[in-house]
VOSE-397429 format. One record per residue (C-alpha): x, z, y; residue in three letters; residue number from 1. Coordinates in nm, 2 decimals. Example, Ala and Ser with C-alpha at 12.3 -4.5 7.8 and 13.67 -1.06 7.14 Angstrom:
! residues 2
px, pz, py, residuo, num
1.23, 0.78, -0.45, ala, 1
1.37, 0.71, -0.11, ser, 2
! end
This chain:
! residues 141
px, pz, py, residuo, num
0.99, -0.09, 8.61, unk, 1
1.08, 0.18, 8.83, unk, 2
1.42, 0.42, 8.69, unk, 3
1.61, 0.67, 8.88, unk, 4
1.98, 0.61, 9.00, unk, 5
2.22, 0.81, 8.82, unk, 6
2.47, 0.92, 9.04, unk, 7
2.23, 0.91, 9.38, unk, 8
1.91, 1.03, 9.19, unk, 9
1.76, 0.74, 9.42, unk, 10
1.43, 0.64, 9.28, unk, 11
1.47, 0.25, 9.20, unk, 12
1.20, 0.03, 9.24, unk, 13
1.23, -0.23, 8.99, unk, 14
1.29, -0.53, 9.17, unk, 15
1.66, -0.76, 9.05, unk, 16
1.66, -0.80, 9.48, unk, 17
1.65, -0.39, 9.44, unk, 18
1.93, -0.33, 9.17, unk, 19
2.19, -0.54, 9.33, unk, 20
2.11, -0.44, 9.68, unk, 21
2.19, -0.10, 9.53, unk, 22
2.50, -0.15, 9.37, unk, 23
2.61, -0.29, 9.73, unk, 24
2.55, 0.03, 9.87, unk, 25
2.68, 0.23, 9.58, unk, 26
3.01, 0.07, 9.72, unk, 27
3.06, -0.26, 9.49, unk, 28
3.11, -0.54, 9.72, unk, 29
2.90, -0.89, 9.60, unk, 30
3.27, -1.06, 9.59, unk, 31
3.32, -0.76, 9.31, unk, 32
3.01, -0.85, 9.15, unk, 33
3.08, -1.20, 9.17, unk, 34
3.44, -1.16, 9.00, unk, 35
3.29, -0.95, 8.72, unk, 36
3.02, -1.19, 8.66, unk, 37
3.21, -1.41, 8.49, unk, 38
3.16, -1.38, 8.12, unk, 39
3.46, -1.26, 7.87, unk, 40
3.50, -1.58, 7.75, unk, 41
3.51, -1.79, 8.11, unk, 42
3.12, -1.84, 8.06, unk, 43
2.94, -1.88, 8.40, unk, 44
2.95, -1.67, 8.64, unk, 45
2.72, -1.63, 8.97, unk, 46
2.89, -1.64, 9.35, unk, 47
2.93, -1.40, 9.60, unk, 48
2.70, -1.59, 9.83, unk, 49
2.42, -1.57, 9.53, unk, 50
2.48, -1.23, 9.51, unk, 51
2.41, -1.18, 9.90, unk, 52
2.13, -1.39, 9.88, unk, 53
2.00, -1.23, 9.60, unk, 54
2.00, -0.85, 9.76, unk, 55
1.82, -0.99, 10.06, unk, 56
1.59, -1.12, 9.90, unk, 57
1.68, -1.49, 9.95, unk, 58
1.64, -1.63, 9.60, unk, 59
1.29, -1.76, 9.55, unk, 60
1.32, -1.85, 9.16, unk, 61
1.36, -1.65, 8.91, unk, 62
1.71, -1.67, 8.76, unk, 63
1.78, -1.85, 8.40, unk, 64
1.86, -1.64, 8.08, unk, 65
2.25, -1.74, 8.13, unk, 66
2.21, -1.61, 8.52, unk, 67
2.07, -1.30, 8.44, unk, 68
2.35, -1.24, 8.15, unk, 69
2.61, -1.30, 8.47, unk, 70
2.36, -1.09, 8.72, unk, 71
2.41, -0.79, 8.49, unk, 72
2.78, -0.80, 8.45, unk, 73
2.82, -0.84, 8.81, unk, 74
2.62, -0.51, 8.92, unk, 75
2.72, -0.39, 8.52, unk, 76
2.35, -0.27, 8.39, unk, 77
2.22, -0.32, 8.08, unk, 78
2.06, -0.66, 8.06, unk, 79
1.76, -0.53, 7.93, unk, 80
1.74, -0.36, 8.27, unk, 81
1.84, -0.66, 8.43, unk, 82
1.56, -0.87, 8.27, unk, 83
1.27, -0.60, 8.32, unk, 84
1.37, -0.62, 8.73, unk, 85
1.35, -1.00, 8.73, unk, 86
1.04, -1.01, 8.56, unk, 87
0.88, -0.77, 8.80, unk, 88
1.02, -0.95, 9.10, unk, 89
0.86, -1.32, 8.99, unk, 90
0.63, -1.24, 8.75, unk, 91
0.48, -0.95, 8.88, unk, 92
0.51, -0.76, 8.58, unk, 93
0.57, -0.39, 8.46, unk, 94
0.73, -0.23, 8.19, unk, 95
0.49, 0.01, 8.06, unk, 96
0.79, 0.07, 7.74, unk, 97
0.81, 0.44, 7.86, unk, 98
0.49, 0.50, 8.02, unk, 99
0.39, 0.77, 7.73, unk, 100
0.69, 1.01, 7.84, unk, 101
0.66, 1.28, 8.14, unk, 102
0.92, 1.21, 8.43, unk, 103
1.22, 1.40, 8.30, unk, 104
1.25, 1.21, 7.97, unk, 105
1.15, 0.87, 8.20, unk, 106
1.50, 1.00, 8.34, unk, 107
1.71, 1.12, 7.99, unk, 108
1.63, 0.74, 7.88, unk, 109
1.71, 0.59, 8.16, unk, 110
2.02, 0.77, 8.21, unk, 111
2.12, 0.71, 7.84, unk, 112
2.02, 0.33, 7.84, unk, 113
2.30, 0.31, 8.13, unk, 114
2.55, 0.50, 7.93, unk, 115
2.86, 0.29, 7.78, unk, 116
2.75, 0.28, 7.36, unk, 117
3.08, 0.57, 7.40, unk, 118
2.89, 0.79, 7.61, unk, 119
2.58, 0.76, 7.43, unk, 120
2.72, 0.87, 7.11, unk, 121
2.86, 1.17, 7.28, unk, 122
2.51, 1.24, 7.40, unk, 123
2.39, 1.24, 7.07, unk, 124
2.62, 1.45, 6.94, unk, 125
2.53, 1.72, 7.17, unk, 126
2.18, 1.70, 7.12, unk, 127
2.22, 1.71, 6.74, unk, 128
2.46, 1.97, 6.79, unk, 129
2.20, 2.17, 7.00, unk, 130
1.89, 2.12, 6.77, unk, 131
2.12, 2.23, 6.48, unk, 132
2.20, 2.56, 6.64, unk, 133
1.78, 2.60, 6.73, unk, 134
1.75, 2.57, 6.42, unk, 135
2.00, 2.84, 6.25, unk, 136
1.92, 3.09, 6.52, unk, 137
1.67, 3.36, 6.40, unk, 138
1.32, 3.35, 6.62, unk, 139
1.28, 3.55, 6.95, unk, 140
1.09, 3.87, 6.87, unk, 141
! end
C-alpha cells in the first residue's frame, strides 16, 4: 500500500512502522498517541513505549485485531489503512484495491478515505454540484 500524506504530500510507504513514525513527525507525540488509543468505551489501549517501539521498528509480530483498532486511534487513520500497513509489514503483502486508477485519483481516494464521514460528504457535494453544472452548461464551440 503506498498513499500520499495529506498535509506534507510525503509519499507513504505502506509499512504500520511507516504511518506512526509519520504521525511522530507530523508533530503528535507517541504519549498523544498512546492517550487517544484508548477506546470510547475504556477498551484497550496501546503504551507510549509500544508506540516508540513500533515507529522504530521494534515490534516483530504483527499486532492483534483489538491492537490495530487502538494503533489507528492513536495516529487517528482509518483502520482500513491501519490494517493494509500491518499486513504489508508482516505479511508482505499489497493492496492492489486501487491499482486500476492513474496517480491523481490514487491521491483523491486516498485523501477522501482520511476525511472525517463530515468532510467527505462535503466533498461529495461539490463534486455533484460540479458535474451538475457540466452538465447544464451548453458545449464549447
Amino acid at each position: 500500500m503506498t498513499g500520499i500524506n495529506a498535509k506534507s504530500g510525503q509519499v507513504l510507504t505502506g509499512k504500520l512502522s511507516d504511518m506512526v513514525a509519520a504521525a511522530q513527525r507530523a508533530g503528535t507525540s507517541y504519549g498523544k498517541m498512546a492517550a487517544d488509543s484508548i477506546g470510547p468505551d475504556g477498551g484497550r489501549g496501546m503504551s507510549k513505549a509500544y508506540f516508540q517501539r513500533l515507529a522504530t521498528g521494534g515490534v516483530l509480530t504483527a499486532p492483534k485485531p483489538e491492537e490495530l483498532d487502538a494503533i489507528a486511534r492513536g495516529i487517528r487513520k482509518p483502520i482500513r489503512l491501519v490494517k493494509e500497513a500491518a499486513a504489508s509489514q508482516w505479511l508482505d503483502w499489497e493492496s492492489v484495491e486501487l491499482s486500476g486508477y492513474d496517480d491523481d485519483m490514487r491521491h483523491i481516494i486516498i485523501r477522501a478515505a482520511a476525511m472525517a464521514p463530515r468532510d467527505r460528504r462535503r466533498l461529495r457535494v461539490m463534486l455533484d454540484a460540479a458535474e451538475e453544472a457540466e452538465r447544464e452548461s451548453p458545449a464549447a464551440s
